[in-house]
C-alpha positions in Angstrom: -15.8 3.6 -24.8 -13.5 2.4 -22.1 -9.9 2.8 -23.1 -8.6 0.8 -19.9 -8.6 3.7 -17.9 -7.7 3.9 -13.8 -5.4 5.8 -12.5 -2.2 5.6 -14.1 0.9 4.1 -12.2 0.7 3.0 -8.3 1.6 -0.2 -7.8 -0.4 -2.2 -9.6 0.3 -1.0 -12.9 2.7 -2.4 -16.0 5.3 -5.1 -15.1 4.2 -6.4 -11.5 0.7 -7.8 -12.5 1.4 -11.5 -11.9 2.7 -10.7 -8.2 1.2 -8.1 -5.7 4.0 -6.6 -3.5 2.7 -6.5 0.6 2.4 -2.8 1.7 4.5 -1.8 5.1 2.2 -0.8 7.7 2.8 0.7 11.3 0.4 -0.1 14.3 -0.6 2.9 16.0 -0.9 0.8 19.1 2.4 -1.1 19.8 4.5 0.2 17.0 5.3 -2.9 15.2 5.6 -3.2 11.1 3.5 -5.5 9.5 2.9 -6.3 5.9 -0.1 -6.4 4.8 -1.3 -7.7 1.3 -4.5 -6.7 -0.7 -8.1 -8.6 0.4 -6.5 -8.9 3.8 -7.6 -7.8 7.1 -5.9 -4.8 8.4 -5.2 -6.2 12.0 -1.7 -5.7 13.7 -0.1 -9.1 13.8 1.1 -8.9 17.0 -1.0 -7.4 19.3 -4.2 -7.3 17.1 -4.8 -3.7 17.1 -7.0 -2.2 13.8 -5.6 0.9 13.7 -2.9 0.9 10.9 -0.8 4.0 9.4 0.9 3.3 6.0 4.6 3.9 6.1 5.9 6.3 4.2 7.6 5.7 0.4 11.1 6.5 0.2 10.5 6.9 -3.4 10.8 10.2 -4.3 7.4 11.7 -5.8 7.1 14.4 -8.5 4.1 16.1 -9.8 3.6 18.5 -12.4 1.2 21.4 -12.0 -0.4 23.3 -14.6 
């Protein structure tokens, strides 16, 4: 049976289901921030370059090993 599974947490998860938050992205090309939202094309808006790097969270992360 299928308990509702996924990953847990990210950003899609608990209290932010009616709105989707735009990711930061950084062209590799020109440098510019963009944000970019889910279902859309990953194209720099100002120079129209498709290479993208995700900016980096300034959340910090914490994992537990076992």
């Amino acid at each position: 049976m299928n308990s509702g599974g996924g990953a847990s947490g990210g950003q899609y998860s608990g209290a932010g289901l009616g709105r989707i938050q735009p990711i930061q992205y950084i062209c590799a090309d020109c440098a510019a921030t963009n944000e970019i939202k889910p279902r859309e094309p990953i194209r720099c808006k100002d120079c129209g370059h498709r290479i993208m790097y995700k900016k980096r969270t300034k959340q910090m992360l914490h994992f537990l090993a076992r």
